[in-house]
Backbone as a printed PyTorch tensor [residue, N CA C, xyz], in Angstrom:
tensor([[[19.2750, -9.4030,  1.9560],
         [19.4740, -8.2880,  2.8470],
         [18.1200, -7.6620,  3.1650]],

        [[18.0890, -7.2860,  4.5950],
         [16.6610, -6.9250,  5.1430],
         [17.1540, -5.7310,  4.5960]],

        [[15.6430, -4.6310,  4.5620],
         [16.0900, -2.7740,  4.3930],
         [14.9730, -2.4980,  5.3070]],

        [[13.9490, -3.1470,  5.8010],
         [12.5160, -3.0080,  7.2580],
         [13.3280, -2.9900,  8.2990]],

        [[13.7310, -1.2700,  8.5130],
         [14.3790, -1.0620,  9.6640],
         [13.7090, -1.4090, 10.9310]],

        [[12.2840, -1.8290, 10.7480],
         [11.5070, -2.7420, 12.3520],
         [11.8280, -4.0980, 12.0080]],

        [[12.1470, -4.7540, 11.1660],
         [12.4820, -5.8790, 11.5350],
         [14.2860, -6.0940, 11.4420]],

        [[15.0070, -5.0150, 11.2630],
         [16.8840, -5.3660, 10.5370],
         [17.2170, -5.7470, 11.5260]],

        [[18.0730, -6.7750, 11.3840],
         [19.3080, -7.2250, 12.6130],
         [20.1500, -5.9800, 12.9170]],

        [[20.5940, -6.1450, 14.2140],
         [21.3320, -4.9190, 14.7680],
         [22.8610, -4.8090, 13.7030]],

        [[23.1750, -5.8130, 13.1980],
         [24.2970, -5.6270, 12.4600],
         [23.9660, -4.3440, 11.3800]],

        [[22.9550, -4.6420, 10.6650],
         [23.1070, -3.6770,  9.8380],
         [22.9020, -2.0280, 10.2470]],

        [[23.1970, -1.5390, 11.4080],
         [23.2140, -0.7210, 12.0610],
         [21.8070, -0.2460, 11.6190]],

        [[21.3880,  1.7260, 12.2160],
         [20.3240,  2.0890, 11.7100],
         [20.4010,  3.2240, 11.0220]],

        [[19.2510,  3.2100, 10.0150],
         [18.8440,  4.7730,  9.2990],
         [18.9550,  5.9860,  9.7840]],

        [[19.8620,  6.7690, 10.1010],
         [19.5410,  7.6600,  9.8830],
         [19.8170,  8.8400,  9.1080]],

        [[20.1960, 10.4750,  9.7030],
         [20.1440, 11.9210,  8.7880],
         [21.2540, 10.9850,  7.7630]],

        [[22.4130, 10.6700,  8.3390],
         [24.0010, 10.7080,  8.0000],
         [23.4930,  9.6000,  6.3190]],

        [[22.7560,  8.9320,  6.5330],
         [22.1140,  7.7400,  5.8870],
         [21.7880,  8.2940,  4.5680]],

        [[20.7550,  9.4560,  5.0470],
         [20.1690,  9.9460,  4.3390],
         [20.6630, 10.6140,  3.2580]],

        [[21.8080, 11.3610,  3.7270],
         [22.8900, 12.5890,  2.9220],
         [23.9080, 11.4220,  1.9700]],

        [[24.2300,  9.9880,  2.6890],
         [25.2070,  9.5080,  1.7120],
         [24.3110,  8.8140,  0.5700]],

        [[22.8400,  8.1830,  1.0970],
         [22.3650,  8.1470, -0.2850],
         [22.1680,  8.9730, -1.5030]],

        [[21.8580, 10.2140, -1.1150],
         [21.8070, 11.3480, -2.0080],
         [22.8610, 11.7010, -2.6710]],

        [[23.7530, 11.2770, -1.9940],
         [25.3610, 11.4840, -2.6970],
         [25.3840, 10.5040, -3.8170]],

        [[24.9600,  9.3110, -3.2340],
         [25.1530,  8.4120, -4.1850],
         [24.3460,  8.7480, -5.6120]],

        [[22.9730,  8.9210, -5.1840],
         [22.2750,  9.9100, -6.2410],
         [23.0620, 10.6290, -7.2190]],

        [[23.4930, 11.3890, -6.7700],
         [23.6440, 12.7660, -7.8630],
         [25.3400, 13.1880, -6.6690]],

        [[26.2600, 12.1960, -7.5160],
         [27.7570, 12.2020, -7.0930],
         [28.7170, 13.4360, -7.1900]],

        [[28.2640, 14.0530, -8.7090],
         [28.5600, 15.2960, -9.0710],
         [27.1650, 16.5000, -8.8580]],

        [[26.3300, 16.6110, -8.1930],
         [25.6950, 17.2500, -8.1590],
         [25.8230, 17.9740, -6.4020]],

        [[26.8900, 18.4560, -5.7430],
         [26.2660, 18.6050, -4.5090],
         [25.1380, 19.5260, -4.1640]],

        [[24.8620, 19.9910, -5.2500],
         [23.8690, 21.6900, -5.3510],
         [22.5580, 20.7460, -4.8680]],

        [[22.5370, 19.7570, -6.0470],
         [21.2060, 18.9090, -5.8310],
         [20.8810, 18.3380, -4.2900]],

        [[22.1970, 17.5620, -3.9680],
         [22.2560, 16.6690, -2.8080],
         [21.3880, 17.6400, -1.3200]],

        [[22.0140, 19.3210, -1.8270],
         [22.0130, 20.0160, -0.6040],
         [20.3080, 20.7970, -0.7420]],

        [[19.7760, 20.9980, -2.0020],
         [18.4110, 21.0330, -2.0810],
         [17.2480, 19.8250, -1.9690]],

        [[17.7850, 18.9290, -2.1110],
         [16.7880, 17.5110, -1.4940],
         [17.2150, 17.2960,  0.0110]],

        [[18.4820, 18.0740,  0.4750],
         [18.0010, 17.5410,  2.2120],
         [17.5180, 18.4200,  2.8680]],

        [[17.1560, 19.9110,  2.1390],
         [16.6210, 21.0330,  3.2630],
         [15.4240, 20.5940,  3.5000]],

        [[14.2710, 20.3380,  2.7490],
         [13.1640, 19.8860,  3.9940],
         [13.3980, 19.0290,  4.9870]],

        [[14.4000, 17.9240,  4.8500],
         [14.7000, 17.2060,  6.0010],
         [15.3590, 17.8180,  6.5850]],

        [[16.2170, 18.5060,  6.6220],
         [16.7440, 19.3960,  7.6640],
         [16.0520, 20.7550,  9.0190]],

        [[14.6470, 21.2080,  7.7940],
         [14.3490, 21.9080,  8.4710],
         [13.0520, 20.7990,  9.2110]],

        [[12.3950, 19.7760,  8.9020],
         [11.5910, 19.0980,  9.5050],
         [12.1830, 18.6940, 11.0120]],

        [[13.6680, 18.5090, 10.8570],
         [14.6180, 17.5040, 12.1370],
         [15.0540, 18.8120, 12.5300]],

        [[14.6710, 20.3150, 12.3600],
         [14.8310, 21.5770, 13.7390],
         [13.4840, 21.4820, 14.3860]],

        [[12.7270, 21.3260, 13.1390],
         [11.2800, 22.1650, 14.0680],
         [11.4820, 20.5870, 14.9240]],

        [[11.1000, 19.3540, 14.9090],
         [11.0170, 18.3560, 15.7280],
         [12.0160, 18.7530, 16.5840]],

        [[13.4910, 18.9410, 16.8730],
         [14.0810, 19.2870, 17.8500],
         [14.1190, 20.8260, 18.8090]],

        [[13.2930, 21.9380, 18.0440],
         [12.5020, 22.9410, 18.8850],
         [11.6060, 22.3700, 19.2650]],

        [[10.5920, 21.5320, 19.1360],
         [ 9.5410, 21.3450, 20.2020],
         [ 9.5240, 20.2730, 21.3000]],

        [[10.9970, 19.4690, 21.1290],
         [11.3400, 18.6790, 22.1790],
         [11.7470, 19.5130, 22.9950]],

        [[12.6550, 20.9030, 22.8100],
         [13.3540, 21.7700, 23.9030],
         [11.9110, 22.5110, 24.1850]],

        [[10.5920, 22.3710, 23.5410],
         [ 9.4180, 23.2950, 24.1590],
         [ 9.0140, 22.6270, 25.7040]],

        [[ 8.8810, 21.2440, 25.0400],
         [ 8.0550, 19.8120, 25.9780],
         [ 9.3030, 20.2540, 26.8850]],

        [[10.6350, 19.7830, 26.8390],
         [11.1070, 19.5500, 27.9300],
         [11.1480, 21.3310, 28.8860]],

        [[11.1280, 22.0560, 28.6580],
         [10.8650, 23.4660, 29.1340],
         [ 9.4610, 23.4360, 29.8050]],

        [[ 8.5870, 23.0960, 29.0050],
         [ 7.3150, 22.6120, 29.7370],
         [ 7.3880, 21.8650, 31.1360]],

        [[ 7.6030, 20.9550, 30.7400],
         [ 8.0280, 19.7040, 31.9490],
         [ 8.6030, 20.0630, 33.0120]],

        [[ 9.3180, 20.8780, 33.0950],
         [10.1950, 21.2070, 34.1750],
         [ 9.2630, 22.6480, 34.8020]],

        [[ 8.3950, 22.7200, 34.2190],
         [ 7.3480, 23.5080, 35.0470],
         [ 6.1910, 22.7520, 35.2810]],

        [[ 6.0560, 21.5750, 35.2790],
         [ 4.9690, 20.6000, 35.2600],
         [ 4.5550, 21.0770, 36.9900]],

        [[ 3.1310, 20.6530, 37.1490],
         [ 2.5840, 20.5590, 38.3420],
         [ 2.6360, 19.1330, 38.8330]],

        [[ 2.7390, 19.0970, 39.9880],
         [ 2.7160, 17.6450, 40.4470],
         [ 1.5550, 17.5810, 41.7550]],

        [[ 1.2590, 16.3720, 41.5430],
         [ 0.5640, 15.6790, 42.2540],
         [-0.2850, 14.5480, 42.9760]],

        [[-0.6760, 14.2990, 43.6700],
         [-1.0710, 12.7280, 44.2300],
         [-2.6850, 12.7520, 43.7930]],

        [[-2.9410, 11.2510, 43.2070],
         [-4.0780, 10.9510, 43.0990],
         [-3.7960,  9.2780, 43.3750]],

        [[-5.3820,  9.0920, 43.1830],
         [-5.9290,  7.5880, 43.6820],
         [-4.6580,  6.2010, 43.0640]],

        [[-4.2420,  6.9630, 42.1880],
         [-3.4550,  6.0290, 41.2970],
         [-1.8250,  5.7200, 41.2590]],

        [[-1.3680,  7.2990, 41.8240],
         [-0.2100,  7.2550, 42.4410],
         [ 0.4680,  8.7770, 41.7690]],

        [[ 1.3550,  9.1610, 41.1400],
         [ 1.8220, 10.7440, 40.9570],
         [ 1.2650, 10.9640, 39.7860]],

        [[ 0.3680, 12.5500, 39.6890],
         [-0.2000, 12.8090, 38.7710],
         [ 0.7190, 14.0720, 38.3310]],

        [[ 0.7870, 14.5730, 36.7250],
         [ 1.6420, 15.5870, 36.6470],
         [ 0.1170, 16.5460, 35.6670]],

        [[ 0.6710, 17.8030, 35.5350],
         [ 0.0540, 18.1740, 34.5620],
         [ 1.1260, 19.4320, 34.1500]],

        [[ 0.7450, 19.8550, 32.7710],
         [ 1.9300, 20.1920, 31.8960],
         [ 1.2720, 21.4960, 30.9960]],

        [[ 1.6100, 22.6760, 30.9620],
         [ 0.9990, 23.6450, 29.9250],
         [ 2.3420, 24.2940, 29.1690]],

        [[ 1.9110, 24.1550, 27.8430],
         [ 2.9830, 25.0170, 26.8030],
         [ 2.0050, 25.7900, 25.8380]],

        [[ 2.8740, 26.4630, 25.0320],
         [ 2.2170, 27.2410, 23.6340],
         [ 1.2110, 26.3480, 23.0410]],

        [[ 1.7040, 24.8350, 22.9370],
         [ 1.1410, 24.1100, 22.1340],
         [-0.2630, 23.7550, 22.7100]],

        [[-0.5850, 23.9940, 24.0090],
         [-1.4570, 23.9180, 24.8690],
         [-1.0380, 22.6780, 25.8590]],

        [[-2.6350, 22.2350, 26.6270],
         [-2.2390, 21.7620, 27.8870],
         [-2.8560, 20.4090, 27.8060]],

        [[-1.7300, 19.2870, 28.6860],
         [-1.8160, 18.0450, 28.7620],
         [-1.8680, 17.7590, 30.8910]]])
């Protein structure tokens, strides 16, 4: 059995949160206290990553647009600064 989710056949479906929480279960079966203190950093890591996708895409939709030599140029400013 592969577990190199870049190389697994699609059968073995993929990793993820849900993945994450039933291994921990498996961990510590009678422990949910434990289960639920080993997933808060992953929990709060997978908000802040999904607040700054709703930053970018808030960004984006105020993007500037424009034509250059190459074909549509955009440019983009947030909190995080400017691209």
């Amino acid at each position: 059995m592969r577990i190199d989710n870049s190389t697994a056949r699609g059968e073995q479906g993929f990793f993820n949160i849900t993945s994450l929480i039933n291994g921990y279960n498996m961990l510590y079966p009678a422990r949910p206290h434990d289960v639920a203190e080993a997933m808060m950093p992953n929990l709060d890591a997978w908000y802040e990553h999904e607040a700054r996708q709703l930053r970018l895409d808030e960004a984006f939709a105020r993007r500037l647009e424009f034509e250059t030599p190459w074909g549509l140029g955009i440019a983009m400013e947030s909190e995080m600064g400017g691209q």
